[in-house]
C-alpha positions in Angstrom: 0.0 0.0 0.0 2.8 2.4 0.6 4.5 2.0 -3.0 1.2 2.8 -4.7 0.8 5.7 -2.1 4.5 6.7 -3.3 3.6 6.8 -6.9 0.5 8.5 -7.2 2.4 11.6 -4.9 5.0 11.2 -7.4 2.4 11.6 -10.4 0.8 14.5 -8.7 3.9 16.0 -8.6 5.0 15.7 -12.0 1.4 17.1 -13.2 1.6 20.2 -11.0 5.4 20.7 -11.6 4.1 21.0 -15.5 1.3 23.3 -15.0 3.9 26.4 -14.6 4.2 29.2 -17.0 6.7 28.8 -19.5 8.4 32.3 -19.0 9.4 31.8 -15.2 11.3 29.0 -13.3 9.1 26.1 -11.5 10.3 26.1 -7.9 11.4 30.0 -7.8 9.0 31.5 -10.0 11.6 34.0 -10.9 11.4 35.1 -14.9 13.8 33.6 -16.8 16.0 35.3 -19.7 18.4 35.1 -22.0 21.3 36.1 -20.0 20.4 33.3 -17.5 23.6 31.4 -17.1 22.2 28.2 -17.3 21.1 29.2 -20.7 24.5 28.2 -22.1 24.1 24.2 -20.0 23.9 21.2 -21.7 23.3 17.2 -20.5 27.4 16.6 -20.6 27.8 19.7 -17.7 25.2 17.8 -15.7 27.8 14.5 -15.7 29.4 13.7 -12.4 33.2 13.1 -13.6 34.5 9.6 -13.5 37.1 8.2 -11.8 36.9 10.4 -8.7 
């Protein structure tokens, strides 16, 4: 009972994290812009290095 407790929270929260305008950020609501410096991230800067 606990697991399918777990997963419908987590479904909930995926829906309501999606219903956000598109011009702001989710969890800060602050407005985002081109000179945001995450702008310029891709998937390889969100890599833990290996070997450490």
């Amino acid at each position: 009972m606990n697991i399918t407790k777990t997963v419908a929270l987590l479904i909930v929260l995926l829906l309501a994290a999606g219903c956000v305008e598109q011009d702001r950020y989710p969890v800060t609501g602050e407005e985002c812009s081109p000179d945001d410096l995450v702008q310029g991230l891709d998937q390889s800067d969100c890599v833990p290095p290996i070997g450490i």
